[in-house]
N, C-alpha and C positions, 0 to 999 in steps of 0.2 A: 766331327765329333760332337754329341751332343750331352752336354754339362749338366742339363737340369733334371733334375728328380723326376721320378715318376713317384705318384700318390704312396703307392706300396711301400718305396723306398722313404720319401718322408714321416709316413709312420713308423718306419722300421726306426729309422735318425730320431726322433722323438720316444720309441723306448727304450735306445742305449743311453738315451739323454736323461729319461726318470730313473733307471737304475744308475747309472753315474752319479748321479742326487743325490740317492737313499742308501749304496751302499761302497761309496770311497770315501774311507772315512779320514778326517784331516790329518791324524798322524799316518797313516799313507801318504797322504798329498807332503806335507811340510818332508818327510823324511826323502821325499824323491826330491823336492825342489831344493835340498840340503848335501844331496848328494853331489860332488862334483866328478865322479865318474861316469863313464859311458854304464856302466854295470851298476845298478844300484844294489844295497847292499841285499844278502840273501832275505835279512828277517824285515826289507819293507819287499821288497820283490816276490818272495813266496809267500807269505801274507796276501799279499795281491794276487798272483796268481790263484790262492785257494778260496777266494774269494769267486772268481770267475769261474773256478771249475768247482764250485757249487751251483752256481747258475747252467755250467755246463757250454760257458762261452770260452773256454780257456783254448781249448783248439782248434779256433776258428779259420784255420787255414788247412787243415785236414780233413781229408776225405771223412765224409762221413762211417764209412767202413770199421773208421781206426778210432773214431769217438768224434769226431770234427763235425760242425755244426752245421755244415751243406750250403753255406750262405753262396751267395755272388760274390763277384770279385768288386762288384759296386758295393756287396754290404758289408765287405772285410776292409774295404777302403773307410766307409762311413763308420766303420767300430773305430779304427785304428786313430782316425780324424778326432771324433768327440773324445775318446780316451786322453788324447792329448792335448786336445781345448781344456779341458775338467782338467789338465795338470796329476794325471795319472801317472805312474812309475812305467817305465818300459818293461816290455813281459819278459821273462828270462828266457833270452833268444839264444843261447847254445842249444839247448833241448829244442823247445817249441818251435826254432824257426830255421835250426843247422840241421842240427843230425836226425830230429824225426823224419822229415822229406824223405831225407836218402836213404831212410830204412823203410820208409812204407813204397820209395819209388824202388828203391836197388836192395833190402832185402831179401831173404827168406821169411816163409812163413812163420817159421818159430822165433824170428827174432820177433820180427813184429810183433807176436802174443805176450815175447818175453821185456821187451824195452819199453811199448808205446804207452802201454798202460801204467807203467810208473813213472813217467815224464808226467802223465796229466795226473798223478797223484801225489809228484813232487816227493814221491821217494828216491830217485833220482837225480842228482847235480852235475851237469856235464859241461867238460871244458876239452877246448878242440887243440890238439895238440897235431900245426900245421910248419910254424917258422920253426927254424933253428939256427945256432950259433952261426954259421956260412950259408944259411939257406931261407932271407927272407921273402925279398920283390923275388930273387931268381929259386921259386919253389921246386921244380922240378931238377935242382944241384942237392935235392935233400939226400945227407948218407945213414938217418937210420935205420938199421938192418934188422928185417924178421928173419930169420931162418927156419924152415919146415923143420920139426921135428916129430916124427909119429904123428901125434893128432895134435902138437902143440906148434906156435911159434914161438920161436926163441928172441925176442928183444934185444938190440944194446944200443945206448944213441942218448942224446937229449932234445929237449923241444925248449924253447923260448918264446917269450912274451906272453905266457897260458895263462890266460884271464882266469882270475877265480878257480886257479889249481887248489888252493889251500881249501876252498871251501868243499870243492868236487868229490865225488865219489867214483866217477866213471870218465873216461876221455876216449873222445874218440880220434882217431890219428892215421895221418900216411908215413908209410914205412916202404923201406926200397927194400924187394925184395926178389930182384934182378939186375945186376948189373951188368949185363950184354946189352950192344943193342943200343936203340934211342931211351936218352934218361927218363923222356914221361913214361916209357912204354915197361919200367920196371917199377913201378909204383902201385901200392895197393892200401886200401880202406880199412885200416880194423879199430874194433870196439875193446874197452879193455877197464878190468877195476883198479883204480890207485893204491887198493890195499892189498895189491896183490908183493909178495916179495919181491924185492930189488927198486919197488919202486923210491924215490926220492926228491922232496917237494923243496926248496928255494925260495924265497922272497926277492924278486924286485921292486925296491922304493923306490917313486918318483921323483920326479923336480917336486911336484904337488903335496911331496910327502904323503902318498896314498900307497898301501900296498894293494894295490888290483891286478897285478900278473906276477909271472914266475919260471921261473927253470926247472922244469921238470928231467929228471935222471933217469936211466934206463939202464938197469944194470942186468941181464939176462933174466930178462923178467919174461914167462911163461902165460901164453895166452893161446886158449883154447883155438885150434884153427875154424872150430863154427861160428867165430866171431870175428871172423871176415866177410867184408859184404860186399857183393859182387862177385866178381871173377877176380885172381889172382892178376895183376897187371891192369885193372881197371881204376885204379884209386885215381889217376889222374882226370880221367872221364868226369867221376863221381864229384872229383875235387872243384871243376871247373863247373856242376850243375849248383854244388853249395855256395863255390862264390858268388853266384848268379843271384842266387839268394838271400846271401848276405848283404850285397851291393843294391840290388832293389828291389829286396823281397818285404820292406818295409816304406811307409811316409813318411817322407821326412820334414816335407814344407808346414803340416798343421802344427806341429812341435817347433820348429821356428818361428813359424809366427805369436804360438804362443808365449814365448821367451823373450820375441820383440817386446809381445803388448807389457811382459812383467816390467822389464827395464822402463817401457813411457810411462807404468803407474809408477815407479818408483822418480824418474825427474821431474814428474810435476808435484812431489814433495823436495826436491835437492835444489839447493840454493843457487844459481847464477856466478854470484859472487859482485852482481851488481845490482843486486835491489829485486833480482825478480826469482823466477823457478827456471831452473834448465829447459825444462820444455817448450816453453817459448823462446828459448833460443834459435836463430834461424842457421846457423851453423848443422846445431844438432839434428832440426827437422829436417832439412835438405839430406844428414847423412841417413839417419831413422828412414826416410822415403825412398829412400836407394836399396836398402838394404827390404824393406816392405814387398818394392816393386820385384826385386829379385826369387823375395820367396815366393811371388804368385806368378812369377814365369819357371820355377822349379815346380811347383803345385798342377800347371797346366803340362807340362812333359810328364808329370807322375800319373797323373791323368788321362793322357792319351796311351802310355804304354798299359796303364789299364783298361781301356778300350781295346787293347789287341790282346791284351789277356783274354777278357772278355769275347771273342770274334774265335777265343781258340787259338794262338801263337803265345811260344815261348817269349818270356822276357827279352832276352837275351843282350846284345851288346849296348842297348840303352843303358841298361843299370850301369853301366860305367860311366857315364853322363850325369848320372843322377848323385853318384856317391860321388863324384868330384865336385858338382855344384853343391849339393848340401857339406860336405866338408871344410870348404870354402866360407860359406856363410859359417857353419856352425864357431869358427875363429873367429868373424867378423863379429859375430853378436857376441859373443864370451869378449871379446876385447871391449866392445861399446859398453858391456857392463863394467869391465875394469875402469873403464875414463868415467862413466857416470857417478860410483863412487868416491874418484879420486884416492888421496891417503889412506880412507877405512877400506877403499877394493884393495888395498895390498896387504894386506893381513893374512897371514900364511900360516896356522893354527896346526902343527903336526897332529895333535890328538884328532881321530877319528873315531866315530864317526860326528859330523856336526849338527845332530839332533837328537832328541832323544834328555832324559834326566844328567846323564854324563858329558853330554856336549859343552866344550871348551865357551865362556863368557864371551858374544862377539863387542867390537871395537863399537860397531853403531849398529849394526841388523844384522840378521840372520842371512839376510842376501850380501849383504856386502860383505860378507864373513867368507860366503861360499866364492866370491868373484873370481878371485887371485888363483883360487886352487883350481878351479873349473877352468878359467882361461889355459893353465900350464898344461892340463889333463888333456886339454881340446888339442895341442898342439899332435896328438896321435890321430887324429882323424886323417890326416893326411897322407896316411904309414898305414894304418891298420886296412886289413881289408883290399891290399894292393895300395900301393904309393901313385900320388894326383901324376906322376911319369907312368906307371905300369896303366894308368887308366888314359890316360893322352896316346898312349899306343896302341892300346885296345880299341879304342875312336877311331883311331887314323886307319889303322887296318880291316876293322870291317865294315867301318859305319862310313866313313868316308874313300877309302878302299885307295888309300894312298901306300 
């Protein structure tokens, strides 16, 4: 596998680098490094988003067909890298990076004309309505039920943990709507508006005290059946191409290392507590170095499964590899920042959000403010997206074929 740029691509890496310059602007940056969820909030994340899809870089993982920017899979890796060196907001990945795929891959024509284009104009807010009350790691025991009716399905059921239900306007969701037979093989994909009747949206607050998901209701709520995608009994197919995507359809290693390097600027101002700065503590560098070395052995696996991106092969069961090793670190570094602050990282401020004119007084910084909650929030990384067990089984069976 070879690592180094070619000329082309270094110029490409140098003008994602001047427009990162010239147009991320600090209260974007301060409001994502403030955020202590996975989601940062709608008004810095679509902000940013309309920022890039006035350049016209916002769908850079879409065919160009559908509006997408035709790059490589080398120059979707070097956007996604500099964005997150520069401390850029993550892009609002239910639309951009879930559900468009599967509509430009497993679509109909009319959806595509009818969805894609208001995703990149962010008239659109989509939240994926997959777990449920008895149906999280085990997704295919899910029982909400569509029922044909004429040209509609009939809805009843709820959904859990729905990121960003309250902000949503549209979710997209599997529904059982067959129970004969093998459980995946009655499962299917539909598209649906939250303001449609019977809908009912829920707050779950965190340990973090964040409201970032939710329990969505389904009370014989009416959706059009042309906003099914795929075949009827294919949502499980479709499900397992979106986890794909969610698991390592993104990098994760340049965002951790940039979060390392935030925390060693912040201990070579934190006191020791015996005369010197934490950073030249040899405790700390030995851990800081562990944790370093670790992201550039997850950077190099992200790497080579993009090299077979690139060669033309699916992802595929790498990304389980990938979202357990970044998982992993992502707690370890959210905890190094709790110990690097000490007392001011435990500061646990309900009001949200933590930037902005209304933002709660922090104790000593803006980052030590954000520690505490970030660490608690991070403790889903392990859960969401398949639990580090449903991904140690997915390893073992086809990557290791045990």
């Amino acid at each position: 596998m070879d690592i180094d740029l070619s000329s082309q691509e270094i110029a490409f890496r140098d003008e994602v680098r001047a427009f990162l310059r010239d147009n991320l602007p600090d209260r974007i940056k301060r409001g994502a490094a403030s955020s202590p969820t996975v989601f940062v909030e709608p008004d810095v994340g679509q902000d940013w988003n309309a920022i890039l899809a006035d350049m016209g870089w916002l769908g850079y993982q879409w065919p160009e067909e559908y509006g997408g920017t035709g790059w490589t899979s080398t120059q979707r890796y070097i956007f996604e890298k500099e964005c997150a060196l520069a401390g850029a907001p993550n892009l609002t990945v239910l639309g951009l990076k879930l559900v468009a795929p599967v509509i430009f891959n497993f679509g109909t024509e009319e959806q595509r004309r009818e969805y894609l284009p208001r995703i990149l104009s962010g008239q659109d807010y989509w939240c994926q309505g997959f777990s449920e009350p008895n149906a999280g790691s085990d997704l295919a025991s899910l029982s909400c039920r569509a029922v044909r009716d004429g040209d509609d399905y009939v809805i009843s059921g709820s959904k859990i943990w729905t990121t960003h239900a309250h902000f949503a306007n549209r979710m997209f969701l599997l529904v059982r709507t067959n129970t004969d037979g093998r459980k995946q093989a009655g499962i299917s994909f539909l598209l649906m508006d939250l303001d449609d009747p019977g809908v009912q949206i829920r707050p779950i607050v965190t340990l973090a005290g964040d409201h970032e998901v939710n329990q969505v209701f389904l009370e014989n709520v009416r959706v059009p059946a042309a906003n099914l995608v795929g075949e009827e009994g294919q949502g499980w197919t479709i499900a397992k191409f979106l986890l794909e995507n969610e698991r390592g359809g993104s990098c994760h290693a340049p965002k951790l290392a940039y979060d390392i390097e935030q925390v060693m600027i912040a201990a070579a101002e934190q006191p020791d507590g015996r005369g010197g700065k934490l950073s030249d503590d040899r405790d700390w560098q030995r851990r800081v170095a562990k944790l370093r070395l670790e992201v550039d052995a997850l950077e190099m696996i992200e790497l080579k499964i993009l090299a077979e991106i690139a060669n033309g092969r699916e992802p595929g069961p790498q990304t389980s590899l990938t979202k357990m090793i970044a998982s992993n670190l992502r707690q370890d570094i959210d905890l190094l920042a709790v110990d690097l602050y000490g007392p001011a990282g435990l500061q646990l401020p309900n009001a949200r959000p933590l930037y902005g004119e209304n933002a709660p007084d922090p104790l000593c910084s803006p980052d030590a403010q954000v520690a505490s909650a970030r660490y608690l929030n991070s403790r889903a990384w392990t859960i969401f997206g398949g639990t580090n067990e449903v991904q140690s089984t997915i390893i073992a069976k086809t990557v290791l074929g045990l």
